[in-house]
Predicted model as a PDB file, atoms N, CA, C, CB and O in Angstrom, pLDDT in the B-factor column:
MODEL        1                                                                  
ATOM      1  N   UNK A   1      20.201 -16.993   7.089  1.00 83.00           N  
ATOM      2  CA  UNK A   1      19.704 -17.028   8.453  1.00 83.00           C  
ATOM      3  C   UNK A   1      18.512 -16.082   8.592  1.00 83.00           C  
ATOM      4  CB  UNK A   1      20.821 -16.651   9.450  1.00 83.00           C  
ATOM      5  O   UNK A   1      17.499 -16.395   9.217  1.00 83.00           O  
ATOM      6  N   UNK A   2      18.675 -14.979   8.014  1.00 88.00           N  
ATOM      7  CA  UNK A   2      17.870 -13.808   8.120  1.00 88.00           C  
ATOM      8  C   UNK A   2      16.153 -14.412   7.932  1.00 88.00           C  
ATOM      9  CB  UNK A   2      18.433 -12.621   6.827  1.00 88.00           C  
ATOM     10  O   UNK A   2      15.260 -14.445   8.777  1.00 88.00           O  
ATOM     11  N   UNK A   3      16.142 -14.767   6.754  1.00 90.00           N  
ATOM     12  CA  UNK A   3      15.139 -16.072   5.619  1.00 90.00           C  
ATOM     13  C   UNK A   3      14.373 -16.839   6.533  1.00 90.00           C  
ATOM     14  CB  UNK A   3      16.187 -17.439   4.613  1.00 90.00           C  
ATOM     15  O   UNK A   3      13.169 -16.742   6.770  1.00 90.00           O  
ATOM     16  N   UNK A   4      15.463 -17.847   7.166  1.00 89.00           N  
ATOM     17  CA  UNK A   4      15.172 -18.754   7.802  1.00 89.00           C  
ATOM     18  C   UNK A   4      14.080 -18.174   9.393  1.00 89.00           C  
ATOM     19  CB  UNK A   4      16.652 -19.449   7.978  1.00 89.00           C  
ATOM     20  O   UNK A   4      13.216 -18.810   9.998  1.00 89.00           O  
ATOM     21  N   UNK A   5      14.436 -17.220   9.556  1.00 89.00           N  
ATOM     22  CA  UNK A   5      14.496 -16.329  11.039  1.00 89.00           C  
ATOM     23  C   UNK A   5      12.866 -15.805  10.934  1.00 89.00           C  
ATOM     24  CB  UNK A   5      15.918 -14.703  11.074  1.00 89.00           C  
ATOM     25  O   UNK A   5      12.202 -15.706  11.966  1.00 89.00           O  
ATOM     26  N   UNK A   6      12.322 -15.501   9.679  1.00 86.00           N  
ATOM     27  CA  UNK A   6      11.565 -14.353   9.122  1.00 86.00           C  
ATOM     28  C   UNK A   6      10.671 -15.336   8.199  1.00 86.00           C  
ATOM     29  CB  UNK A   6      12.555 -13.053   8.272  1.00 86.00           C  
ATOM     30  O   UNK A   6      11.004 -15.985   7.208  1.00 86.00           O  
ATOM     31  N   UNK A   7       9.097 -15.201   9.028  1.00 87.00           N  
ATOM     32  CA  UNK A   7       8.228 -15.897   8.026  1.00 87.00           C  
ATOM     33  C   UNK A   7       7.862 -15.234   6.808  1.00 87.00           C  
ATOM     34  CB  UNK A   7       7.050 -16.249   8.600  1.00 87.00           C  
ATOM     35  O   UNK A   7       6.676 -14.929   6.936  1.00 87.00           O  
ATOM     36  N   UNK A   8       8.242 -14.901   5.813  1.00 94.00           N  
ATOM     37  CA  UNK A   8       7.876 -14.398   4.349  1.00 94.00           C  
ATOM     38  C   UNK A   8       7.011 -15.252   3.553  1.00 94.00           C  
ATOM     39  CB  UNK A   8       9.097 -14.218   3.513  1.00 94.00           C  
ATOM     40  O   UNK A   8       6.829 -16.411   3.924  1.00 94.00           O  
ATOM     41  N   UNK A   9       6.574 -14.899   2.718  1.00 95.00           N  
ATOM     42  CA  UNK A   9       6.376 -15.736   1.312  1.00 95.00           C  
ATOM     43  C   UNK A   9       7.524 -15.728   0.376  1.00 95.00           C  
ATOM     44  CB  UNK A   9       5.180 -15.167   0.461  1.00 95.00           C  
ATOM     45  O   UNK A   9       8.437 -14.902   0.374  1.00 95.00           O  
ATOM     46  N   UNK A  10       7.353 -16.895  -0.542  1.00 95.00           N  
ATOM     47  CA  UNK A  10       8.468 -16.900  -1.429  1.00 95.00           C  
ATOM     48  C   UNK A  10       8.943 -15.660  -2.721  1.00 95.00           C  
ATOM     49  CB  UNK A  10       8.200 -18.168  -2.041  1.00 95.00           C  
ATOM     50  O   UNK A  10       9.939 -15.340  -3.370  1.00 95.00           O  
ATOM     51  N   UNK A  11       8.024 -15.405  -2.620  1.00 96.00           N  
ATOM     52  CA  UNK A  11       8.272 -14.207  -3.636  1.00 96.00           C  
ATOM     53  C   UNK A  11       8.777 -13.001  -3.068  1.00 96.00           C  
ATOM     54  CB  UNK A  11       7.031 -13.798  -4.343  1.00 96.00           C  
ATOM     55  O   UNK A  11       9.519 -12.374  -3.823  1.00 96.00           O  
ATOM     56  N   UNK A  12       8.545 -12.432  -1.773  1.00 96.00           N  
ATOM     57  CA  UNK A  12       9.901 -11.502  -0.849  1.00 96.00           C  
ATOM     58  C   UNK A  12      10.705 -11.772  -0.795  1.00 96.00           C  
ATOM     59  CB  UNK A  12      10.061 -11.218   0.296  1.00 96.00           C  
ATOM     60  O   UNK A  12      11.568 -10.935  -1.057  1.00 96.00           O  
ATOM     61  N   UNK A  13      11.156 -13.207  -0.400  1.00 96.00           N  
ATOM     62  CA  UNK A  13      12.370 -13.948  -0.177  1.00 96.00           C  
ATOM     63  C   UNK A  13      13.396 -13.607  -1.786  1.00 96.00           C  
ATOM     64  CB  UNK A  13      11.855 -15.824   0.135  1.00 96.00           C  
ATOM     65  O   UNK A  13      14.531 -13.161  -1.951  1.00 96.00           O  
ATOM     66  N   UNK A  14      12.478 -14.009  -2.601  1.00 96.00           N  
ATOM     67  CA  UNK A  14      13.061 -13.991  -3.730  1.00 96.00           C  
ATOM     68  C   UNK A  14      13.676 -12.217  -3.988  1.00 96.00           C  
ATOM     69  CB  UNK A  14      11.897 -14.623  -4.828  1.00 96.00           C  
ATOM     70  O   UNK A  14      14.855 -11.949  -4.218  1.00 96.00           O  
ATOM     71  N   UNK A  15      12.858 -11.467  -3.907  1.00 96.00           N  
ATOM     72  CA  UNK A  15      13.144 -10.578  -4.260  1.00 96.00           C  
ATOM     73  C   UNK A  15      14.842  -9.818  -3.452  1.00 96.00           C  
ATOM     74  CB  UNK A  15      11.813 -10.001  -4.144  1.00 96.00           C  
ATOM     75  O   UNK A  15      15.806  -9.219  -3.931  1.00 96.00           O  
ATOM     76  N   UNK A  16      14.412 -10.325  -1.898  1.00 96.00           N  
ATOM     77  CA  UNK A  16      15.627  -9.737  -1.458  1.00 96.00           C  
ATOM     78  C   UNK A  16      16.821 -10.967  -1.926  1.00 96.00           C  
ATOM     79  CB  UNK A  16      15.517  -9.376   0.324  1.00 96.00           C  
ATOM     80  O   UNK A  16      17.907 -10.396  -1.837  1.00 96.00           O  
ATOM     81  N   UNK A  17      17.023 -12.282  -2.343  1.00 95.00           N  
ATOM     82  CA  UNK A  17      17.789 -13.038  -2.749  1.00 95.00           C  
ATOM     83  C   UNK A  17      17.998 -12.040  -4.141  1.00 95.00           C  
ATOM     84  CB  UNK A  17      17.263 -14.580  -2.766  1.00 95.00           C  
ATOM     85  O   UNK A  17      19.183 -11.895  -4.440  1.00 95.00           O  
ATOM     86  N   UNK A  18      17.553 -11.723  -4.542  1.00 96.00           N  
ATOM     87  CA  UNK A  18      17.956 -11.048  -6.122  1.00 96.00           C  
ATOM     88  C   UNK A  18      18.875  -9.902  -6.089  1.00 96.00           C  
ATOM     89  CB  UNK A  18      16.620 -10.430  -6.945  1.00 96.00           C  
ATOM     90  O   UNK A  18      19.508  -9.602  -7.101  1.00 96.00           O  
ATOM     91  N   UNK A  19      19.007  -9.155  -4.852  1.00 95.00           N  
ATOM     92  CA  UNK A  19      19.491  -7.746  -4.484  1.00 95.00           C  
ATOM     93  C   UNK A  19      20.728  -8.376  -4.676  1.00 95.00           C  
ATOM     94  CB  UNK A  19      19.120  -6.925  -2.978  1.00 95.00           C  
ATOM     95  O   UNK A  19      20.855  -9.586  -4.490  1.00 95.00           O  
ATOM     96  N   UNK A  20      21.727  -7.593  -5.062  1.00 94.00           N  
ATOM     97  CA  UNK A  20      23.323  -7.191  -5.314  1.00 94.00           C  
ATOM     98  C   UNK A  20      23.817  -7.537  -3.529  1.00 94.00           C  
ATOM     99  CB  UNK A  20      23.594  -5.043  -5.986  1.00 94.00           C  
ATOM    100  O   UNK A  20      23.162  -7.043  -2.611  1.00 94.00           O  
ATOM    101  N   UNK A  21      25.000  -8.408  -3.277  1.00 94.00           N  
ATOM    102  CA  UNK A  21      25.020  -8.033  -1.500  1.00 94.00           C  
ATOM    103  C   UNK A  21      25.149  -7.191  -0.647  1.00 94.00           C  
ATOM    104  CB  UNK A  21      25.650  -8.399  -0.933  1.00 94.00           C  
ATOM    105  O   UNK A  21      24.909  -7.501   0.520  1.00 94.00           O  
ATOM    106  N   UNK A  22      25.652  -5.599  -1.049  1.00 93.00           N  
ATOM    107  CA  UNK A  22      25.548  -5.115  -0.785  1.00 93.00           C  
ATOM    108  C   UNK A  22      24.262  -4.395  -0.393  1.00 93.00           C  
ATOM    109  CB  UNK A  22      26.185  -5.055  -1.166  1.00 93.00           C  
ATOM    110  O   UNK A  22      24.182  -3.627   0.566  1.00 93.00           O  
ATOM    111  N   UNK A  23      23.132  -4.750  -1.326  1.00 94.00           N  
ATOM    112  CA  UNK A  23      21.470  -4.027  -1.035  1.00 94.00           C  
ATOM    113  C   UNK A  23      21.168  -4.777   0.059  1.00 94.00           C  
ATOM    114  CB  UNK A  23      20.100  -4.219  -2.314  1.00 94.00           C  
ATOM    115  O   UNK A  23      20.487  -4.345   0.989  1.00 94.00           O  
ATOM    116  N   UNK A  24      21.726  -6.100   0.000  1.00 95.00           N  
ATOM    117  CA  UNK A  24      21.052  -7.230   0.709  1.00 95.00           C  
ATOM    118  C   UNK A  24      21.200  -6.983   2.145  1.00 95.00           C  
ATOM    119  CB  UNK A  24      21.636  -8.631   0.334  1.00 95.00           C  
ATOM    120  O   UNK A  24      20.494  -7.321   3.095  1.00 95.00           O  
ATOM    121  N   UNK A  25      22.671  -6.075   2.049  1.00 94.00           N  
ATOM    122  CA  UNK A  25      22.809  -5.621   3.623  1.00 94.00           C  
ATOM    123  C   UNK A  25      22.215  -4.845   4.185  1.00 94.00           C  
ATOM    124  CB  UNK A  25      23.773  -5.192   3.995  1.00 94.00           C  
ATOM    125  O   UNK A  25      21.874  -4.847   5.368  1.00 94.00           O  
ATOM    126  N   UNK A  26      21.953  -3.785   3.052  1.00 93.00           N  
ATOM    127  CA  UNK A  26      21.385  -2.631   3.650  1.00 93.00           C  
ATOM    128  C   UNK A  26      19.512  -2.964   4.266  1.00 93.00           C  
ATOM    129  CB  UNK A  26      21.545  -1.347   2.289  1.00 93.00           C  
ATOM    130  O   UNK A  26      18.792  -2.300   5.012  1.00 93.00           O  
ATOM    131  N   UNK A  27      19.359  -3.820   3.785  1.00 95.00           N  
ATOM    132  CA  UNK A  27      17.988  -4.458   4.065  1.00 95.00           C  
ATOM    133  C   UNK A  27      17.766  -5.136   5.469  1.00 95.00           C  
ATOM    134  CB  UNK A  27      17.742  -5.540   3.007  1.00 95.00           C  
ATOM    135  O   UNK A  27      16.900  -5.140   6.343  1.00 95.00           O  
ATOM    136  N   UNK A  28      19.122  -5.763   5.209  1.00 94.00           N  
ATOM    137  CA  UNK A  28      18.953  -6.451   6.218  1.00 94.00           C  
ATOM    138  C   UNK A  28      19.677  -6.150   7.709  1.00 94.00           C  
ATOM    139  CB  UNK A  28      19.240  -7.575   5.724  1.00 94.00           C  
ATOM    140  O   UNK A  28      19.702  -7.053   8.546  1.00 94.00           O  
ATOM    141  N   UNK A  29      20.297  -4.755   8.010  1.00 94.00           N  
ATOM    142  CA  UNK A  29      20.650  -3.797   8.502  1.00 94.00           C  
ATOM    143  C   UNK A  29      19.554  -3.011   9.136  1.00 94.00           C  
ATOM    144  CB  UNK A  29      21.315  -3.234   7.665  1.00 94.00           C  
ATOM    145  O   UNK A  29      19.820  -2.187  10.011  1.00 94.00           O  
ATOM    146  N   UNK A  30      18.379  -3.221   8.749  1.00 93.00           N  
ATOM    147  CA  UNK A  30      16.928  -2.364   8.664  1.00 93.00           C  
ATOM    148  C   UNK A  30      16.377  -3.214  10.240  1.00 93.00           C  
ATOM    149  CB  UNK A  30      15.658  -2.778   6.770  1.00 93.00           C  
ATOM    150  O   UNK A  30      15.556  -2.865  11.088  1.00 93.00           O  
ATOM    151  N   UNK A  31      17.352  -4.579  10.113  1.00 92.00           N  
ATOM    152  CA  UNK A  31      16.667  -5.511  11.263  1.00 92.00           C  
ATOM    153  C   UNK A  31      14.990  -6.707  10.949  1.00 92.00           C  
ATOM    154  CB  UNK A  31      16.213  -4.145  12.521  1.00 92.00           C  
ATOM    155  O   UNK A  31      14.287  -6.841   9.948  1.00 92.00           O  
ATOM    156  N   UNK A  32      14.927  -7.308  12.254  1.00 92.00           N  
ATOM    157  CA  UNK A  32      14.120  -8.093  11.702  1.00 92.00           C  
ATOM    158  C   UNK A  32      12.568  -7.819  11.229  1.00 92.00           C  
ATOM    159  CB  UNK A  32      14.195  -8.964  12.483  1.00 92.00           C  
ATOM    160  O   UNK A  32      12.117  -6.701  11.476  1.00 92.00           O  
ATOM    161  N   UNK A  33      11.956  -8.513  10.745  1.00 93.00           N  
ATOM    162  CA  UNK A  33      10.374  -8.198  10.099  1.00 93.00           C  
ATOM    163  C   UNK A  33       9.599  -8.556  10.927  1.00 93.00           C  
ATOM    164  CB  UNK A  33       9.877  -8.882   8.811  1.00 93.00           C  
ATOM    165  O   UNK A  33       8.564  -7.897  11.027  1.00 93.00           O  
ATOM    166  N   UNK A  34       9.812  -9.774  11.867  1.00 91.00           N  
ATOM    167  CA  UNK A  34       8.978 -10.568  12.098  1.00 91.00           C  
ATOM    168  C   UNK A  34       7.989  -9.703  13.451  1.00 91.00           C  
ATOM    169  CB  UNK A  34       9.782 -12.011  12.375  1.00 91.00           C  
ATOM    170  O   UNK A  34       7.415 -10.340  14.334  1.00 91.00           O  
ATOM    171  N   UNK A  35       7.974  -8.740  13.390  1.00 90.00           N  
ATOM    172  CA  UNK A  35       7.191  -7.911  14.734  1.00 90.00           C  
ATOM    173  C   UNK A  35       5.910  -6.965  13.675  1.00 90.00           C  
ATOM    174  CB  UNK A  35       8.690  -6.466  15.882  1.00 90.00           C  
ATOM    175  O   UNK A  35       5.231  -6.018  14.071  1.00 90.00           O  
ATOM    176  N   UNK A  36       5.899  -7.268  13.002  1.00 92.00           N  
ATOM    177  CA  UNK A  36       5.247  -6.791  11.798  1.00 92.00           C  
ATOM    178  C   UNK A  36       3.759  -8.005  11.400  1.00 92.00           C  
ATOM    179  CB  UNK A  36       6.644  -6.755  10.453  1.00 92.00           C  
ATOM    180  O   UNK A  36       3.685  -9.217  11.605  1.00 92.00           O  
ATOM    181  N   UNK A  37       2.775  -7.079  10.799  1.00 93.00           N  
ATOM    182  CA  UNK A  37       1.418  -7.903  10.857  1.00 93.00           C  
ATOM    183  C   UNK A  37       1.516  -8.768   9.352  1.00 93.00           C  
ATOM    184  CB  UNK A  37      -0.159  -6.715  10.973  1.00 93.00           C  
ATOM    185  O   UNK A  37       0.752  -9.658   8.979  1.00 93.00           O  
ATOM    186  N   UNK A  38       2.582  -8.266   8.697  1.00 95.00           N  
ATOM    187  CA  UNK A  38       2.554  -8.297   7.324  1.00 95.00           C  
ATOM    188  C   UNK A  38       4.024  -8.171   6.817  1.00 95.00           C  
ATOM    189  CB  UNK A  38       1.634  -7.197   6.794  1.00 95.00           C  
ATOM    190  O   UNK A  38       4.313  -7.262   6.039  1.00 95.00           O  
ATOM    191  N   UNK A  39       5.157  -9.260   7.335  1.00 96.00           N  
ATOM    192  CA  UNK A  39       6.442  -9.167   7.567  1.00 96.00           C  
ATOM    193  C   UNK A  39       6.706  -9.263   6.020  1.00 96.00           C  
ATOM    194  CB  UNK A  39       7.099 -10.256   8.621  1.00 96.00           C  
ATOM    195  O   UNK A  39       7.430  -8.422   5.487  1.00 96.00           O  
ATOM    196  N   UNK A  40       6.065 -10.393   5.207  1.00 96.00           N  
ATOM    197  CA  UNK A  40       6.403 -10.013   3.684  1.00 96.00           C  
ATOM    198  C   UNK A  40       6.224  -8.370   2.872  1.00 96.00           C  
ATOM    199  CB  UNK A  40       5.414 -11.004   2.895  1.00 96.00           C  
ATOM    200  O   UNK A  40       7.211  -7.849   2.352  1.00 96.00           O  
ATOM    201  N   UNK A  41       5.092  -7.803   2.860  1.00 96.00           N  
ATOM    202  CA  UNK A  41       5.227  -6.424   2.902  1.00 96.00           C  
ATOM    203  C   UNK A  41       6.217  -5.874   3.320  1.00 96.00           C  
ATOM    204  CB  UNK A  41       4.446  -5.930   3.451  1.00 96.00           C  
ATOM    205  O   UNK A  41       6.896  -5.407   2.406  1.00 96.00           O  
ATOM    206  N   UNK A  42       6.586  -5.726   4.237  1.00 96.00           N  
ATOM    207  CA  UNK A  42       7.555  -5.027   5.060  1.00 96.00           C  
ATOM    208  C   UNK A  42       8.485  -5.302   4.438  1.00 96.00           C  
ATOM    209  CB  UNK A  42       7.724  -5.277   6.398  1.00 96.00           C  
ATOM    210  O   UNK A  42       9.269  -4.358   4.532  1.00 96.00           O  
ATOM    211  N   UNK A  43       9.040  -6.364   3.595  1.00 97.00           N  
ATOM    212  CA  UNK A  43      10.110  -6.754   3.096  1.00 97.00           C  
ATOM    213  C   UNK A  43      10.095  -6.336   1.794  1.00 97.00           C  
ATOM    214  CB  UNK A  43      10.308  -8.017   3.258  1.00 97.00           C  
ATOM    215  O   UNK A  43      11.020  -6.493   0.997  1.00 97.00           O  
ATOM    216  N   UNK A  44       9.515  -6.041   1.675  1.00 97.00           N  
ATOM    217  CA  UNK A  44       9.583  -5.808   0.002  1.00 97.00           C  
ATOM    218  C   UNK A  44       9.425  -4.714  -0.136  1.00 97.00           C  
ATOM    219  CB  UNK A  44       8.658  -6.425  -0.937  1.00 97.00           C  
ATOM    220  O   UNK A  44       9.283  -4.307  -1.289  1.00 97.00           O  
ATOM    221  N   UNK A  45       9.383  -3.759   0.992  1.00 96.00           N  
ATOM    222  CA  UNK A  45       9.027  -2.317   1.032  1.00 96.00           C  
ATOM    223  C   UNK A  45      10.561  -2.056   1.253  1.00 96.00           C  
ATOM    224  CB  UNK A  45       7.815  -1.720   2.279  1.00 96.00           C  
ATOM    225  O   UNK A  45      11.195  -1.055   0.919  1.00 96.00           O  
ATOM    226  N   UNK A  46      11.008  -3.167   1.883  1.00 95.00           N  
ATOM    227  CA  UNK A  46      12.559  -2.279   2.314  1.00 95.00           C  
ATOM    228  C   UNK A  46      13.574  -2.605   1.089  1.00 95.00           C  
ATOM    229  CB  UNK A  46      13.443  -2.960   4.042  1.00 95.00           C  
ATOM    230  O   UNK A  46      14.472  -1.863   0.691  1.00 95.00           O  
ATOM    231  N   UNK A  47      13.183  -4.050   0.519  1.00 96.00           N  
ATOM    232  CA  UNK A  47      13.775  -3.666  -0.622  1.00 96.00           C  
ATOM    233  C   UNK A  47      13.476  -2.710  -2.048  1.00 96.00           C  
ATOM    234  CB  UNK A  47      13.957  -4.655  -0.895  1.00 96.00           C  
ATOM    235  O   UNK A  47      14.404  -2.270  -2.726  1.00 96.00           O  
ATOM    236  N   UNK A  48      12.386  -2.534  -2.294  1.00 95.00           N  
ATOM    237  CA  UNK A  48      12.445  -1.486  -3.111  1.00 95.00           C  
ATOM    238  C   UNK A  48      13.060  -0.205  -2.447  1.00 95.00           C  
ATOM    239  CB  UNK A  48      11.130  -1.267  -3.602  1.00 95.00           C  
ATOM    240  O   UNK A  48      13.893   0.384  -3.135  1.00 95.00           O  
ATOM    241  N   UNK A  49      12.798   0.268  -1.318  1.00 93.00           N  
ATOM    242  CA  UNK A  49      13.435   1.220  -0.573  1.00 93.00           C  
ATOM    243  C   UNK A  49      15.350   1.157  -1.067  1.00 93.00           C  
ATOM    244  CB  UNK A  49      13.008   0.782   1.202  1.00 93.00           C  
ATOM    245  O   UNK A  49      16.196   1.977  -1.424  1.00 93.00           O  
ATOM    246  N   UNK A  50      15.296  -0.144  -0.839  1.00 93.00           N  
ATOM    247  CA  UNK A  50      16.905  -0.434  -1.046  1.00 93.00           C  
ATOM    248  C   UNK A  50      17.656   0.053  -2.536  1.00 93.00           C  
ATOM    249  CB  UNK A  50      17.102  -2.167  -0.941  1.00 93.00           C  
ATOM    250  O   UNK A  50      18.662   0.721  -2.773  1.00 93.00           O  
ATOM    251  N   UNK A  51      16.684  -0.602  -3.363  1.00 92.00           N  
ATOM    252  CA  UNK A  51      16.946  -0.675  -4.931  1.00 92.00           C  
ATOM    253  C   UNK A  51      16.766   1.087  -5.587  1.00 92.00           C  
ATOM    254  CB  UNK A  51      15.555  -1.934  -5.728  1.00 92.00           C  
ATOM    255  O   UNK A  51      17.418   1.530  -6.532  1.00 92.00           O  
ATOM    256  N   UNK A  52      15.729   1.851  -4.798  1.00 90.00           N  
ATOM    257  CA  UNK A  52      15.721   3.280  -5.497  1.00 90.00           C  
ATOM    258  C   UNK A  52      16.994   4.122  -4.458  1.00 90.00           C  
ATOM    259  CB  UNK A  52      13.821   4.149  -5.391  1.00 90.00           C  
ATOM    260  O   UNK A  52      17.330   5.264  -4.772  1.00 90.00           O  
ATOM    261  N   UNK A  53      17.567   3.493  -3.346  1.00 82.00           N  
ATOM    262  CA  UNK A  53      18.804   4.140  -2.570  1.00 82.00           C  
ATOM    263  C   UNK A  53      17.758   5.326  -1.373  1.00 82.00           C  
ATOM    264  CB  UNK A  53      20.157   5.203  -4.026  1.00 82.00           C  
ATOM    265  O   UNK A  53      17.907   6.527  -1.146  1.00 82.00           O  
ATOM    266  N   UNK A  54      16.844   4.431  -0.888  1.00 66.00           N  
ATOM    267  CA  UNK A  54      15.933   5.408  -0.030  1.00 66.00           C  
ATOM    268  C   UNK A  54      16.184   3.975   1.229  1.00 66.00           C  
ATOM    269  CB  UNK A  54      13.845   5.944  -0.841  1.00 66.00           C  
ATOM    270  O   UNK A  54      15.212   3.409   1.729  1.00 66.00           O  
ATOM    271  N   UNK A  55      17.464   3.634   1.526  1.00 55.00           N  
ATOM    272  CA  UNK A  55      17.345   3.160   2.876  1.00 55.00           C  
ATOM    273  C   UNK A  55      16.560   3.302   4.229  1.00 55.00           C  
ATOM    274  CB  UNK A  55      18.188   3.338   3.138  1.00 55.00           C  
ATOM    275  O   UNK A  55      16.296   2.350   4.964  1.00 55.00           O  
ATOM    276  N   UNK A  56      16.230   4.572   4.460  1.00 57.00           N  
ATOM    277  CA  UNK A  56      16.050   4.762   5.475  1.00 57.00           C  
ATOM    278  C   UNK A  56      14.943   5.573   5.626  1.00 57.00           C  
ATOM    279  CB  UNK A  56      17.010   5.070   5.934  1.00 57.00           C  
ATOM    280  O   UNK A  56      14.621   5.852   6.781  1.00 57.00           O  
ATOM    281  N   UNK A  57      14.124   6.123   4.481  1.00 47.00           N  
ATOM    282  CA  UNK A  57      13.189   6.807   4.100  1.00 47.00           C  
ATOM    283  C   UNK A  57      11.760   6.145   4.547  1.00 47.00           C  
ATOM    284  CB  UNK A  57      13.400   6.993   2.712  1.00 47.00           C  
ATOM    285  O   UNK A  57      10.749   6.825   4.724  1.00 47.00           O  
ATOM    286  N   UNK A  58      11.810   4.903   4.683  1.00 49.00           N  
ATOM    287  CA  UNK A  58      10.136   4.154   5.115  1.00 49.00           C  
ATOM    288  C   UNK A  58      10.703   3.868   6.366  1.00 49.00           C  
ATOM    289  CB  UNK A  58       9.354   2.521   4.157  1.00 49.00           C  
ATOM    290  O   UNK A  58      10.501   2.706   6.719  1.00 49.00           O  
ATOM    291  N   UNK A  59      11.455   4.673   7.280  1.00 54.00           N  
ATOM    292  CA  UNK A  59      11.597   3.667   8.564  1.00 54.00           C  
ATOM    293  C   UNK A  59      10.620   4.485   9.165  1.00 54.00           C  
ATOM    294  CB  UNK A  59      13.169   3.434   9.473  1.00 54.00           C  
ATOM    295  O   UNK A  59      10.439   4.002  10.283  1.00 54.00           O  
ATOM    296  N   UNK A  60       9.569   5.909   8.944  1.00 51.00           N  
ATOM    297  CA  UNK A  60       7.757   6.089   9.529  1.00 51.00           C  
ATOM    298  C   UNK A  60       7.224   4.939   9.055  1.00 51.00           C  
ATOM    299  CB  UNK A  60       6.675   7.495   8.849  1.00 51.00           C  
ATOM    300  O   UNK A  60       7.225   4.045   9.901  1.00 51.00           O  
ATOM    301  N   UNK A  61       6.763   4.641   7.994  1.00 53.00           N  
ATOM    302  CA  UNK A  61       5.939   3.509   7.816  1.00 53.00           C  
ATOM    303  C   UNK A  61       6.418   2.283   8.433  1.00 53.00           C  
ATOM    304  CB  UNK A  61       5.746   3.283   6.475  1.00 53.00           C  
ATOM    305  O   UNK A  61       5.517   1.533   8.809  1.00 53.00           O  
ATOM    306  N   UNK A  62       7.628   1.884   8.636  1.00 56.00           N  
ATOM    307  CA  UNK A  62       7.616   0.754   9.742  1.00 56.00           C  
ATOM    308  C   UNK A  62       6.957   1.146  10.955  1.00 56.00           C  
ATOM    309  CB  UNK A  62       9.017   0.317  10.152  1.00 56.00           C  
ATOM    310  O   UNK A  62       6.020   0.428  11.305  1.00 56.00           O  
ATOM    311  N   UNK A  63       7.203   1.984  11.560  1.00 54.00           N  
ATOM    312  CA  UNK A  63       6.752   2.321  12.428  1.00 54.00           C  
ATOM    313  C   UNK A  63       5.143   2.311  12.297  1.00 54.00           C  
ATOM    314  CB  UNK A  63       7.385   3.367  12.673  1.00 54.00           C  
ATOM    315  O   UNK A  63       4.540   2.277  13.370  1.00 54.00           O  
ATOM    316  N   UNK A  64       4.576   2.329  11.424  1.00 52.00           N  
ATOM    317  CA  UNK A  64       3.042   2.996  11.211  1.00 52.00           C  
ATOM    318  C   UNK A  64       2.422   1.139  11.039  1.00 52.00           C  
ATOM    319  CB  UNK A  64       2.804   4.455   9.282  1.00 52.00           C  
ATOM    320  O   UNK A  64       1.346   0.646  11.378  1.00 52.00           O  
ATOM    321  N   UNK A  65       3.284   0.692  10.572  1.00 55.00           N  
ATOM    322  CA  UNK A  65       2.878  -0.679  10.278  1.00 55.00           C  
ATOM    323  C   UNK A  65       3.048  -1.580  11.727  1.00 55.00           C  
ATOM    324  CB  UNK A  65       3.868  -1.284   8.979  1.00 55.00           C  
ATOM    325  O   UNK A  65       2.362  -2.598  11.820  1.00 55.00           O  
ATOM    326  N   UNK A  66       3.983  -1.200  12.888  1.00 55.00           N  
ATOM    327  CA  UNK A  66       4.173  -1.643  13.861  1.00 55.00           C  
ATOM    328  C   UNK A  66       3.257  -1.075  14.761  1.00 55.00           C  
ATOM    329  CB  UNK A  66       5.331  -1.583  14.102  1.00 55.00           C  
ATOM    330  O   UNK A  66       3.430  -1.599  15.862  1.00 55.00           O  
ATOM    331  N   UNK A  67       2.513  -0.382  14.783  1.00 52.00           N  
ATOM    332  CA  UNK A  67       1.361   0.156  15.793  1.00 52.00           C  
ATOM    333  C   UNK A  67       0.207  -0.168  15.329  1.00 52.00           C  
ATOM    334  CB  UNK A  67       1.286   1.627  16.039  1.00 52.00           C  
ATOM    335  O   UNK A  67      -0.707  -0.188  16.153  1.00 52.00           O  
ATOM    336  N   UNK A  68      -0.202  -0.609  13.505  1.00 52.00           N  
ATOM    337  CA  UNK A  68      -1.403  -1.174  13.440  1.00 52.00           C  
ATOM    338  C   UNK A  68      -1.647  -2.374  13.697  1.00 52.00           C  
ATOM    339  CB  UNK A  68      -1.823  -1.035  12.503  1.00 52.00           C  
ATOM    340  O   UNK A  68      -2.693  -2.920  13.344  1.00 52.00           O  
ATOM    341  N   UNK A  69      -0.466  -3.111  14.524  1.00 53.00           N  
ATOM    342  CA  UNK A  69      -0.596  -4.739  14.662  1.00 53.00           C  
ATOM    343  C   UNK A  69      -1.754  -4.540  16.098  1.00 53.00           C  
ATOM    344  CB  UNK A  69       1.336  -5.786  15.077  1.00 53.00           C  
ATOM    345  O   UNK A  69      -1.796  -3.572  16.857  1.00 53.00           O  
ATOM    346  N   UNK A  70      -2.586  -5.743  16.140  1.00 54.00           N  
ATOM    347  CA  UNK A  70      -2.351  -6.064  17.622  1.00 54.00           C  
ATOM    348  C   UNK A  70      -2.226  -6.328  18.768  1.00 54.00           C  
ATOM    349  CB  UNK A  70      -2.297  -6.054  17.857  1.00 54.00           C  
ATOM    350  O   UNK A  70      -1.755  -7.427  19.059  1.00 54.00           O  
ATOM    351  N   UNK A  71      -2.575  -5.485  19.706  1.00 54.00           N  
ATOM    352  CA  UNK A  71      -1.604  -6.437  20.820  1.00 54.00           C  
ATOM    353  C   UNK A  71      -1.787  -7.826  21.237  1.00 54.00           C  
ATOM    354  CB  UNK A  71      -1.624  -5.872  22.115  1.00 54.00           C  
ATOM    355  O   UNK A  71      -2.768  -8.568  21.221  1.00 54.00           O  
ATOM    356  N   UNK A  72      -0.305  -8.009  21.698  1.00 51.00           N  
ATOM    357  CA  UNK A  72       0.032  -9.642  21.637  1.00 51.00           C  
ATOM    358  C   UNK A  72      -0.840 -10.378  22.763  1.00 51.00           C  
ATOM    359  CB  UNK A  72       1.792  -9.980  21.969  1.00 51.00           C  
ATOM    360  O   UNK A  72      -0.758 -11.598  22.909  1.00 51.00           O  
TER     361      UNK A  72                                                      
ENDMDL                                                                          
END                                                                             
């Protein structure tokens, strides 16, 4: 659903499909991408974030990435 929800490219997609389910949660626990200028980035930032056990360590750069969009 998450996938479906969230315009990515296939190669983010892939990457968080590759995570163990448990990473997969923690990623996807992080919430959605799609408010983001560059939602594939964003995704692949949270999974490497996921994979070195730094969950929560880029949630400034979300933030930094959510104020360079913009406005709607």
């Amino acid at each position: 659903v998450f996938l479906a929800q969230c315009p990515v490219d296939p190669e983010a997609a892939d990457k968080l499909r590759a995570l163990p389910p448990h990473l997969q949660q923690v990623v996807l626990d992080r919430g959605p991408v799609t408010s983001y200028r560059n939602p594939s980035a964003v995704l692949l930032a949270r999974v490497r974030d996921a994979e070195i056990c730094r969950p929560t360590q880029s949630a400034p750069l979300d933030a930094a990435m959510r104020r360079s969009q913009p406005p709607p």
